[in-house]
Steps between C-alpha positions, in 0.01 A plus 500: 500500500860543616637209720741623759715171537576538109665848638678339811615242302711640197549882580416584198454857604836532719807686370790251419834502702668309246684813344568649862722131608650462153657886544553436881689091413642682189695793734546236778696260247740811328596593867576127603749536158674736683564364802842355555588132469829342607634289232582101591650146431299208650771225615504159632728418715605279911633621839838400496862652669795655363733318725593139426558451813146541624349272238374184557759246529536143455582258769731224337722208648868605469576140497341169435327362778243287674218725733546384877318788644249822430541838717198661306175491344359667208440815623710581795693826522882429555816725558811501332704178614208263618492147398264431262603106475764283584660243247764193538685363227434234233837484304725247619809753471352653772345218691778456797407667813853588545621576190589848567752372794662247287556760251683714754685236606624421168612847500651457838718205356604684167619764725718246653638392165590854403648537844693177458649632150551855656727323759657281207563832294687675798677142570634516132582854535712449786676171295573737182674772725706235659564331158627806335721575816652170493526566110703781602701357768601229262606720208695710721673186561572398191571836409773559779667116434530630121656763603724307783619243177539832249763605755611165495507471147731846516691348752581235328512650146801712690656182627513335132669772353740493780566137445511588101800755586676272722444221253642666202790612747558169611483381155803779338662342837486141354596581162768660586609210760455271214725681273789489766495201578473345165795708473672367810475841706238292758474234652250244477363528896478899416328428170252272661426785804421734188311236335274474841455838522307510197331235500381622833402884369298316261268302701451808744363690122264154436419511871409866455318434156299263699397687766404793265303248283324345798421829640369590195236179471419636856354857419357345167317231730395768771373726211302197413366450836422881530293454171324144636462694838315794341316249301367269736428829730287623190293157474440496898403853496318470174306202670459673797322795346290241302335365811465847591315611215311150585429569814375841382266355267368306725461793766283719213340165406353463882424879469291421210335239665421647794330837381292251313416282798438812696268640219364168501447561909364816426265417285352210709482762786277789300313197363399356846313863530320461166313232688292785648293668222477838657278817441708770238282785675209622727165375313200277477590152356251349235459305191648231704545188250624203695324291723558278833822362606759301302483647116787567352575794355732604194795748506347870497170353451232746588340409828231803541516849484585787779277831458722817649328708780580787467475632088549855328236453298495593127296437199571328211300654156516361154472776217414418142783642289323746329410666825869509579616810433229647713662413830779674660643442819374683782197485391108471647355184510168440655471112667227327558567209723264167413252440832505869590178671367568781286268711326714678213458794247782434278476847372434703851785271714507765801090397492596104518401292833752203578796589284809553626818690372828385347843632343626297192840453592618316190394300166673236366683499190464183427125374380353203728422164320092630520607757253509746691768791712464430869530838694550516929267740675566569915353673729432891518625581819354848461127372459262236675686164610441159300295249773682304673299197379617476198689187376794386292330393147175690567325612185560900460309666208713874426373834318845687408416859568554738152386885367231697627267560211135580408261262450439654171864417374481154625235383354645667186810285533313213593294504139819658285694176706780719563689405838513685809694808552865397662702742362647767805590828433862644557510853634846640473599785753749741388656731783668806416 
């Protein structure tokens, strides 16, 4: 007897479609070999910016200080300029509420100083011109009574040898008187008369010798005088000119002094605005590390961090070195952003949901202490626009865009282990 569920049950009798799928799976998997697949490197990688400007930047106290007062809260959104917190001082340089006027008045009074020297400087300018004029006047004194006793001395040089002649004439006069009247010819009155006569002629010649030799002691003893005259002229000019150069000293001295008082002003002035820590641009302040009122804070110690507002986006990849040479700038990098959904065919990109194009801009030269060459990707201006959700320091996960190729060939390379294809043609054009 034949039982029918045996039949229903195991088909023995029905032709098999085994052969029929294995040809149709067979033809199905050599055309899927042939269809094209676009060659990739999976990257890791955070948003980021190429501007340093637009980074995050700290908040630190330009000064040491004690917190009197906070402006914000972890959080707020500030402009460029606002107050984030006010400090006072805690050094006891800087303690005195009116330090900054004493300063300037120190510089007030060293001004006075260098005025008072100016004044002394033009007083001992005035007493050297009227020392070397009185120099002069006194010289030309000298130097017209030496010329007064030379023609004295000629006068008198003219007078001796006048006396000399009438000497020796009054002399041959005697002598011959003498003769006659030791020889009777004279008498003794006329001999005496003679006698006078030359005894006369010769004290006029000492008289004149005299003179001469006292006028000569004169113009020795005014040359002398000219010489202690020009002397003691050179020591009260010389000492003159020394407080002079004193006084000068002490005029560059107060100069000295009083650009550094004045820097000294200066510097209290800019640092009675560091009391006001105040925002370096437009942003949202977090990371805020100090609490309530009254800590003290170091110099440049970090007191919380200011997130820009407006940020060019980019995106910061890290590429193992042996994938290295298969970047080139300008070229297509898919990005998918972490807490976007994405659904992603590495091979088909232009099939991807959630990814969103990038340029690579530039790569590094340098390797990164993880080992590996950081590249920068932006924005493709010519394709769909990153969200404007993203953050700086999100996660980013990259696929750099390579060759077209079949599927065949890739899975050829993949089991040979050769790399992917990254080598571009050059077409040269000749014109003729």
């Amino acid at each position: 007897m034949k039982l029918q569920s045996i039949d229903n049950i195991y088909h023995i009798n029905r032709d098999s479609r085994v052969k029929r799928w294995f040809y149709i799976f067979l033809v199905f998997g050599i055309v899927v070999l042939f269809l094209p697949w676009t060659q990739n490197i999976k990257v890791r990688g955070n948003v980021s910016t190429l501007y340093q400007d637009q980074r995050p930047q700290q908040l630190n106290s330009p000064i040491p200080g004690k917190i009197i007062k906070w402006y914000v809260k972890n959080g707020d959104y500030v402009k460029k300029g606002d107050t984030i917190i006010q400090l006072t001082e805690v050094k006891d340089d800087y303690l005195d509420p009116l330090l900054l006027e004493r300063t300037q008045e120190q510089v007030k009074a060293k001004k006075g100083v260098r005025s008072y020297y100016e004044a002394k400087v033009g007083a001992t300018d005035s007493q050297l011109t009227a020392l070397k004029a009185s120099r002069e006047l006194k010289i030309s004194q000298l130097k017209v009574k030496i010329g007064q006793l030379n023609n004295k001395l000629a006068a008198e040089e003219a007078e001796l040898i006048a006396a000399d002649n009438e000497l020796k004439l009054s002399e041959d006069q005697y002598n011959r008187q003498k003769k006659m009247y030791d020889d009777g010819l004279v008498s003794l009155t006329q001999f005496q008369q003679r006698s006078v006569s030359y005894q006369n002629a010769l004290a006029k010649k000492t008289a004149a010798q005299n003179k001469l030799a006292q006028t000569r002691q004169e113009i020795v003893a005014t040359n002398i005088e000219q010489n202690a005259t020009i002397q003691d002229y050179t020591e009260k000019l010389s000492k003159t000119q020394g407080e002079r150069y004193q006084s000068m000293g002490q005029i560059e001295g107060s100069t000295g002094d009083i650009a550094k008082l004045e820097n000294q002003a200066a510097n209290y002035k800019a640092r009675k605005g560091l009391y006001f820590v105040l925002a370096s641009q437009d942003g949202q302040v977090v990371q805020l590390n100090k609490a309530g009122i009254g800590e003290i804070l170091k110099e440049t110690e970090s007191i919380g961090t200011i997130v820009p507002k407006k940020v060019d986006y980019a995106v910061e990849i890290y590429v193992k070195p042996v994938d290295l040479p298969l970047l080139k700038e300008g070229q297509r990098v898919m990005c998918i952003f972490d807490g976007f959904p994405a659904i992603v065919f590495s091979g088909w990109p232009n099939t991807s949901y959630g990814t969103f194009t990038g340029k690579l801009v530039a790569i590094e030269n340098n390797i990164s202490v993880n080992g590996l060459f950081k590249a920068l990707v932006v924005e493709d201006k010519m394709q769909k626009p990153w969200p404007p959700q993203i953050k700086m320091g999100a996660g980013v996960q990259g696929i750099a865009i390579l060759n077209d190729v079949p599927i065949w060939y890739e899975l050829w390379r993949n089991i040979n282990g050769f790399p992917p294809d990254y080598y571009v043609a050059k077409t040269e054009t000749t014109t003729k």
